[in-house]
C-alpha positions, 0 to 999 in steps of 0.5 A: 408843559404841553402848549396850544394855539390859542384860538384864531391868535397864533400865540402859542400857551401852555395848555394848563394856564393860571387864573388870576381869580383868587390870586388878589387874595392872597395878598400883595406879598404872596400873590406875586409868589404865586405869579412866579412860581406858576410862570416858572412851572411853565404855565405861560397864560395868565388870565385875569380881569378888573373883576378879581380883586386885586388880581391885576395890582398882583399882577403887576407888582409881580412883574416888578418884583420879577421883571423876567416873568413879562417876557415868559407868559401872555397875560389876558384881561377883560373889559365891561364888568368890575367889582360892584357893576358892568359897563360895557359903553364906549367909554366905559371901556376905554377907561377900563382898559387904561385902568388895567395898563395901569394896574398891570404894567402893561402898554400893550395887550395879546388878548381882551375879552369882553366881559359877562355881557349878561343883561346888555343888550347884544346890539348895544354890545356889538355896536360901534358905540359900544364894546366891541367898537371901544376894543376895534379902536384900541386894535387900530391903535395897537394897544389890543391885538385880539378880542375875544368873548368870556361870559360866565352864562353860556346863554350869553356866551354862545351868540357872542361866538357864533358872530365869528367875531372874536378871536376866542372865547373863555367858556365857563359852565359850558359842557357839562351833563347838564348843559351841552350848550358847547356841543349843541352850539358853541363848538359848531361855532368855533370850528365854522369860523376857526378851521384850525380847531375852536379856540376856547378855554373850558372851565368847570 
């Protein structure tokens, strides 16, 4: 399978990766078959979040059915929203990521996205009291290496990016023929503050 830079991060991932969305679903006996197979096929992202279910659980129980997986992929989570709220405080999402250590059997994480800041105030956000200065701690810290910016509204999104200061974005819904907002901004964006290309995952 093809690879890529993935962004200003310098990890190399295949260029189809596996979104861990649906994969809670399947259930705790099929979702880690799910997990192996997409690793096995040479997919080396995994993208999950504590939003989806019980995607990280599966996650994790994939990794201990099949320990030589951890080694074969880099696994992304976020931080902010969860199924039935959004908190994107201090910490709030300190608790949130030592949920998803847990959850994922993970110590250490390549890449955390804040996650659908929709309705949160950009400064609260930004803040040093806030999300990005929870996520700046715990790269102090060496628990996270690289923060990016994943908002399923454009809108939200774009700002984000054009801070320059995340290490790479998720972009749903962003470039379609109803919506250029990744032409028009966040494209322009990614290649200002990143002059090795813009480092987004584009989804549909």
């Amino acid at each position: 399978m093809k690879s890529k830079t993935l962004g200003r991060t310098g990890i190399e991932v295949s260029t189809v990766g596996l979104g861990a969305g649906f994969v809670g679903m399947a259930g705790l006996e099929v979702g880690p078959e799910i997990v192996k197979s997409a690793v096995e096929a040479g997919c080396t992202l995994v993208d999950t979040a504590p939003l989806y279910g019980d995607s990280e659980l599966t996650i994790g129980q994939a990794f201990k059915q099949y320990p030589q997986l951890r080694d074969k992929c880099t696994v992304t989570t976020k931080a902010g929203r969860f199924k039935g709220g959004t908190d994107h405080s201090f910490d709030g999402i300190l608790r949130s990521v030592e949920t998803s250590q847990e959850r994922l059997g993970i110590e250490q994480f390549q890449i955390i996205y804040i996650h659908d800041a929709m309705g949160v105030p950009m400064k609260d956000v930004m803040s040093k009291d806030g999300t990005v200065g929870a996520l700046r701690k715990l790269q102090d810290e060496g628990i996270v290496r690289y923060i990016g910016s994943a908002a399923n509204d454009p809108e939200t999104n774009a700002p984000y990016i054009e801070t320059g200061e995340f290490d790479v974005a998720v972009v749903p819904d962003a470039w379609s023929l109803l919506n250029q907002t990744a032409l028009e901004r966040i494209l322009p964006a990614a290649e200002k503050h990143n002059e090795a290309g813009p480092g987004i995952e584009q989804r549909a």
